[in-house]
C-alpha positions, 0 to 999 in steps of 0.5 A: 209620501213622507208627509203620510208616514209622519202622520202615521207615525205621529198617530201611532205615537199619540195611541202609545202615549195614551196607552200608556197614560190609561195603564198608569192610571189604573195601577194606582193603588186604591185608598181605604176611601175608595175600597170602603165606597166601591159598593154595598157590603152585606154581613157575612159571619161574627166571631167572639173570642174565635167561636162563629156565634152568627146564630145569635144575630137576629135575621133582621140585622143580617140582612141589612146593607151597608153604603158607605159614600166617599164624601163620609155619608152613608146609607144602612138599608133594613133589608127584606126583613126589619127588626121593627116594622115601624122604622125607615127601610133605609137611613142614612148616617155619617162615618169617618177614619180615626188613628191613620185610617185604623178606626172606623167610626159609623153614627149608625147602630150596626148592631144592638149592644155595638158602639160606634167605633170598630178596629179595621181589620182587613179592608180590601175589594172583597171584604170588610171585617172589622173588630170591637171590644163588647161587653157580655154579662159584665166580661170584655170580649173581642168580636170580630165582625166580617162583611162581603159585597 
């Protein structure tokens, strides 16, 4: 009789651990590698200097997906709509963190008159939005990029 509530008491002891083991797991906080990876994101709104001007963003980058990979690759696929009907539906390309994971660089052309590197903004399990300095007819202006899943 001892011997079967030591080996309840052993198995209870062992569920509890690793219980507890699981649960401390799932509290570590997520890098930006890992909010960055978790799936594709899809463009969502574009700002200049506040005013939405999403209506000038032709409808054949709007519905493009991003795929980041943890390993610093990716994919940019065109969508059900290309802007040229002669390019790849999908292409991959590389990105990486600069400046303590602030900038985000991307070998891709995200959009026509873009660089490759984009200020991070917000980076979180919902929402990417990123900001870059761009030039319209000879003036530097802020555009504020945002993405959703």
């Amino acid at each position: 009789m001892k011997s079967g509530k030591f080996i309840i008491a052993l198995v209870s002891a062992i569920v509890f651990f690793a219980a507890c083991s699981k649960d401390s797991n799932n509290n570590k906080p997520k890098t930006k590698t890992d909010l960055l990876a978790q799936g594709s994101w899809k463009f969502d709104n574009v700002t200049v200097n506040g005013t939405d001007v999403s209506s000038l963003i032709q409808g054949c980058q709007k519905d493009n997906t991003i795929t980041f990979a943890a390993g610093g690759t990716g994919t940019l696929d065109e969508g059900a709509t290309k802007c040229n009907s002669g390019d790849p539906q999908t292409s991959p390309f590389t990105w990486s963190f600069a400046t303590n994971e602030t900038v985000l660089h991307v070998t891709a052309t995200l959009f026509t008159g873009g660089s490759s590197d984009f200020n991070i903004v917000t980076l979180d399990d919902n929402q990417l939005v990123l900001s870059q300095d761009i030039n319209i007819a000879g003036t530097t202006q802020n555009a504020i990029i945002k993405f959703k899943h």
